[in-house]
C-alpha positions as CSV (number, residue, x, y, z in Angstrom):
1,X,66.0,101.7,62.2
2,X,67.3,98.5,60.9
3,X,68.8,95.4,62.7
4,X,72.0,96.1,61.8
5,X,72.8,99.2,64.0
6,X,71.2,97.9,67.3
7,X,73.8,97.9,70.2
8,X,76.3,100.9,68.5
9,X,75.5,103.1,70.8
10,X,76.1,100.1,73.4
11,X,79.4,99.8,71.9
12,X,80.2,103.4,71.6
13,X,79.8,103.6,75.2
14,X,82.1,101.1,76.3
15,X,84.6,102.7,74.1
16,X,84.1,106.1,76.0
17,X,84.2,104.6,79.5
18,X,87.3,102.3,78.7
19,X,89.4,105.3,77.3
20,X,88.3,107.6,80.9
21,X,88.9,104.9,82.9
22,X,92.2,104.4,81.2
23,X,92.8,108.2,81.8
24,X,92.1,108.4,85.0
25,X,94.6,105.3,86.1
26,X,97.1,106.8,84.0
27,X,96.9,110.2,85.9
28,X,96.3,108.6,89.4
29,X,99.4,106.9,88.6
30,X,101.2,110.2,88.0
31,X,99.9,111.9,91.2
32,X,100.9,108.8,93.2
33,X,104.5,108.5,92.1
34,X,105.0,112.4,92.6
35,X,103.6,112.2,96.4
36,X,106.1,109.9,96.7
37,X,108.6,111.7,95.4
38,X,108.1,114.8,97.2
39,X,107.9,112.8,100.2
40,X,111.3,111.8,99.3
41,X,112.6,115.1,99.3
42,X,111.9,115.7,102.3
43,X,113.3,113.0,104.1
44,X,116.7,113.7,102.0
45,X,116.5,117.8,103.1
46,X,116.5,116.0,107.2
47,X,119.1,113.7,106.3
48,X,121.4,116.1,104.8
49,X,120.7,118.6,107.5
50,X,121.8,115.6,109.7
51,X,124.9,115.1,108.1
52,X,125.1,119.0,108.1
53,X,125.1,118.8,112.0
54,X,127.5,116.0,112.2
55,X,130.0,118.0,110.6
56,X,129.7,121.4,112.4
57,X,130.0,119.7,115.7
58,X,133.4,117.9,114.8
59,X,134.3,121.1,113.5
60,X,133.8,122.5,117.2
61,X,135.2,119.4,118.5
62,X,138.5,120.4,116.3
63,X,138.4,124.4,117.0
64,X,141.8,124.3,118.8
65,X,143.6,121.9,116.4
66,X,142.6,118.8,114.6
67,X,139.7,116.9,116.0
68,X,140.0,113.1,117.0
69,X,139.6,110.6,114.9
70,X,136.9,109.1,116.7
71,X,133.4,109.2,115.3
72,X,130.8,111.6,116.4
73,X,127.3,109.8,116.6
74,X,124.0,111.6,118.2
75,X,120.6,110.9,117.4
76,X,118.8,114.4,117.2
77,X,115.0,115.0,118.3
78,X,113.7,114.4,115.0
79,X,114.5,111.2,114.6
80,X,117.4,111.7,112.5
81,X,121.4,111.0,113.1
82,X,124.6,111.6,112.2
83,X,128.4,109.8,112.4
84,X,131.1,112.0,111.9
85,X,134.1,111.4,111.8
86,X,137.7,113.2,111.2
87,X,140.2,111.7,108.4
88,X,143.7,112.6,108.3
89,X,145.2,114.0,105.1
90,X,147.1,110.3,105.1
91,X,144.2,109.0,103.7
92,X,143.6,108.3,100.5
93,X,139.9,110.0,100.9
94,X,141.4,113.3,102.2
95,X,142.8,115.6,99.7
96,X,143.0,118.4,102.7
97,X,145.9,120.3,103.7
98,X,145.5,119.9,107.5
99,X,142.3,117.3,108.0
100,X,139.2,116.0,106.5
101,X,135.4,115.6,108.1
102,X,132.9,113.2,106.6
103,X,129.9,113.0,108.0
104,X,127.4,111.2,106.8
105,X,123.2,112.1,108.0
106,X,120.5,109.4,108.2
107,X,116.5,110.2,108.3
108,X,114.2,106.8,107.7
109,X,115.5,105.1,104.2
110,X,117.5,108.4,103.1
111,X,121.5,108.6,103.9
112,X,123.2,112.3,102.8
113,X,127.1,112.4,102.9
114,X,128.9,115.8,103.5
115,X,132.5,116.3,103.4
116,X,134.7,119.2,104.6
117,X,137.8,119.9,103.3
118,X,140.8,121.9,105.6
């Protein structure tokens, strides 16, 4: 073996190891970002089913006529909350015939809006 290939195989091998570790960031990276993401999702199905709350009770609030104007705000046992609140077809919001219900659904960092139309 001459002088001149000493240390390749040295070489070679950092190579190798630079491109896995390079990999393997790259995919932790990837797995990290869609835990967080999921995560996410979640929070935003509670909030919406928040909001999704919010709005049935100022339905039952209104089941005679149209409910007051007055926001609706609970906090329900999952940490999650709601304000509802009804709009009246005077608003520039409400395209309803007879009243309008936006309620809006809060869990942690994630806000979901629903809006009922009547």
């Amino acid at each position: 073996m001459d002088n001149s290939q000493k240390g390749v195989t040295l070489y070679f091998t950092l190579i190798i190891m630079a491109i896995l570790l390079a990999t393997v960031f790259g995919i932790n990276t990837l797995i990290i970002s869609q835990l967080k993401n999921i995560k996410e999702m979640g929070d935003s199905v509670i909030a919406f089913y928040a909001a999704d709350s919010g709005a049935e009770y100022a339905l039952n609030q209104g089941k005679t006529g149209i409910p007051p104007a007055s926001p609706y705000t609970a906090t329900l046992s999952n940490g999650a909350s709601y304000t509802a609140q009804a709009v009246a077809t005077t608003s520039p919001s409400c395209n309803g015939q007879w009243y309008c219900i936006e309620s809006v659904g809060t869990f942690r960092n994630t806000q979901r809006r629903v809006k009922i139309t009547r």
